[in-house]
N, C-alpha and C positions, 0 to 999 in steps of 0.2 A: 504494500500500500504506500502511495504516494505520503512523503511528511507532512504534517500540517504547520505551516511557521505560525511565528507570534499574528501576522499579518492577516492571514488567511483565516484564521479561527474565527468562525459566528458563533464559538460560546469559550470564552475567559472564564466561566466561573468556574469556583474553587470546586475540588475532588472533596469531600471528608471519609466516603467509603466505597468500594468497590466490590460483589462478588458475583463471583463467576455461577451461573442458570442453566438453562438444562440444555441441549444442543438444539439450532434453530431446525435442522433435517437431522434424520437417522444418518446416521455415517452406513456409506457402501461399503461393501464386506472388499478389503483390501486396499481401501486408503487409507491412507497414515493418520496417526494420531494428534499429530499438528498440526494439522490441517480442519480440524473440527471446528465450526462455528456455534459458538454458544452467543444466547443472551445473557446479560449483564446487567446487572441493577446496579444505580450511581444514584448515592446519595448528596447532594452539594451543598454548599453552605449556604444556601437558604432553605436547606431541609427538607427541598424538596424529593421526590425519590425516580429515577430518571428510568428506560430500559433503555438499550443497545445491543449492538451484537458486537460481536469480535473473535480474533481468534486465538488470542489472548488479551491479558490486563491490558498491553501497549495499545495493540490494536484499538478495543474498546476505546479506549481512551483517545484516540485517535477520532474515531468514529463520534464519539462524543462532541469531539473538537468544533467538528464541522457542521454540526447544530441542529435544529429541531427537525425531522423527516420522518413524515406520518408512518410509514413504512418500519422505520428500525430502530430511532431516535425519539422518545418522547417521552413527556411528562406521564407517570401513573400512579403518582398520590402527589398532589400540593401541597405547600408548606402548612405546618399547621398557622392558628394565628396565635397571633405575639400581643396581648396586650400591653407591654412594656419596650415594646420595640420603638426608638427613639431617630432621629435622623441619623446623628452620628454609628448608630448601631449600621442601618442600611447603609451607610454609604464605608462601612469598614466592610461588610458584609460583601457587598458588591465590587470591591477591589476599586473603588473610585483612587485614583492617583489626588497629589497635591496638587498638581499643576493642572487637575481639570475644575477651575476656580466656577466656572459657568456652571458646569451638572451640582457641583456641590451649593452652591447659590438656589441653583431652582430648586432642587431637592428641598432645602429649610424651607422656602417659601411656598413652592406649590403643594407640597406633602407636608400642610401642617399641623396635618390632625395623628391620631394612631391609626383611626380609621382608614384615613387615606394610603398611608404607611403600608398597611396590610394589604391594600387594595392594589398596588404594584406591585408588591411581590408574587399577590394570585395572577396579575396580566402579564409580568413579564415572563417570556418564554427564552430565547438565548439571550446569553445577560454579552454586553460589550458597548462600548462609549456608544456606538451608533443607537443602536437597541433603546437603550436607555433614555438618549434625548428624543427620538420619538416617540416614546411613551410618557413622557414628562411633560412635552407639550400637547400630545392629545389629552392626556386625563385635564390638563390648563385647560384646554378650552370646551373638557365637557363641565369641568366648573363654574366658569365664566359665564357658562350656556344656562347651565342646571342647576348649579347648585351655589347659587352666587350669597355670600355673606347677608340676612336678613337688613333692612332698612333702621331696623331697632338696635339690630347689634349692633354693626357700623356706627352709629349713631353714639352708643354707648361707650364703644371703645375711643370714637375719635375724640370723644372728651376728657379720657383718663391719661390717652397715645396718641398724638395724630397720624405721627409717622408709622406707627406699627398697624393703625386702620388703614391707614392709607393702601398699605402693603401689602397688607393680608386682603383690601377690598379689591385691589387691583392686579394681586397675584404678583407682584417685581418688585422688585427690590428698591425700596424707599430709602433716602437718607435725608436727615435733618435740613441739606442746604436743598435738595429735591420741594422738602415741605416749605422752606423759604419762598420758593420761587411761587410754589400756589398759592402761598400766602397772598404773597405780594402783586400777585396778577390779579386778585379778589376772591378766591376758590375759598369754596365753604362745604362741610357735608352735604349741606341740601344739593349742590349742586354736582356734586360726585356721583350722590344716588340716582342726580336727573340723567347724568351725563351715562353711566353706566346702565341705566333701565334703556336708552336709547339706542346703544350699542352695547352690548357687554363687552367685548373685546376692543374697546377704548383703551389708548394707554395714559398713564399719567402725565406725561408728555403734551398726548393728544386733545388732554382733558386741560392744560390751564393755556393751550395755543386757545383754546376754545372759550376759555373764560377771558381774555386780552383781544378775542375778536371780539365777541360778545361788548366790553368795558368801550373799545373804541367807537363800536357800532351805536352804543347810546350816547357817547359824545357829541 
């Protein structure tokens, strides 16, 4: 079997167990013994419990590599859930690198419940930078879409946080001089919530160019 490099791999996640299952065919009376294909169950560090085939542990592992195929590769028990599963937890879990500043950003912010947390682990199927950022920003915009922060809550937080309402209503990552500038162009919650019921996939950005058209427009 061809190697699989670091490059080529559609699944980076972690091994924690591997054993060898029953032969995928009867072996033919006079082939050799190392030549038998077995299935493999892979358990990985998100717990979940994988099957493959192989002709050994290399093999498998190999075959693993190359990622989810209905046929010989796939999931057959999900992780359990984790109530105490935290960002930091997932993104050690998931082999996130230091240097990938972006996935670990969205991760805090768009995954910021447990709930949520859990709810990627159940969707992702081969884990690797790519994998990951598309599933990071699809579940962003079934939030956005569906399940956008209540008008109450937001309300309630941006009085205690603005910036952390801000963030958490807008899903990106908010900073103190970000809240400055909405300040300062006139941006108020009411006007977040209008601006977000309008579009949800508004950025905060988009949201105070819109309150400074708006401010000029009544001039």
């Amino acid at each position: 079997m061809i190697p699989v490099t670091e490059k080529r791999k559609a699944n980076v996640q972690a091994i924690k167990d591997i054993v060898r299952m029953n032969q995928v065919w009867e072996q033919e009376k006079g082939e050799q013994e190392a030549a038998e294909l077995h299935y493999y169950h892979i358990v990985d560090a998100l717990h979940r419990k994988w099957q493959t085939i192989g002709v050994n542990v290399s093999d498998a592992i190999e075959v693993f590599e190359r990622g989810y195929n209905d046929a010989w590769t796939r999931i057959i028990e999900p992780a359990p859930w984790n109530p105490n599963l935290t960002t930091n937890d997932l993104i050690h879990l998931l082999k996130i690198s230091p240097e990938a500043v972006q996935i670990r950003h969205a991760m805090q912010i768009i995954l910021n419940t447990v709930e949520r947390r859990n709810a990627f682990i159940r969707r992702i199927i081969n884990v690797n930078e790519q994998a990951i950022q598309r599933l990071l920003y699809l579940m962003k915009d079934e939030y956005l879409r569906y399940e956008q922060l209540s008008n109450e809550a937001f309300m309630a937080m941006y009085v205690m946080n603005p910036v952390e309402a801000l963030s958490v209503y807008f899903l990106e990552s908010v900073d103190v001089h970000m809240y400055w500038e909405w300040c300062d162009a006139g941006g108020t919650g009411e006007q977040a919530i209008q601006y977000k019921h309008e579009d949800p996939h508004m950025t905060l950005i988009q949201a105070i160019e819109r309150v400074e058209e708006e401010m000029y427009a009544g001039t």
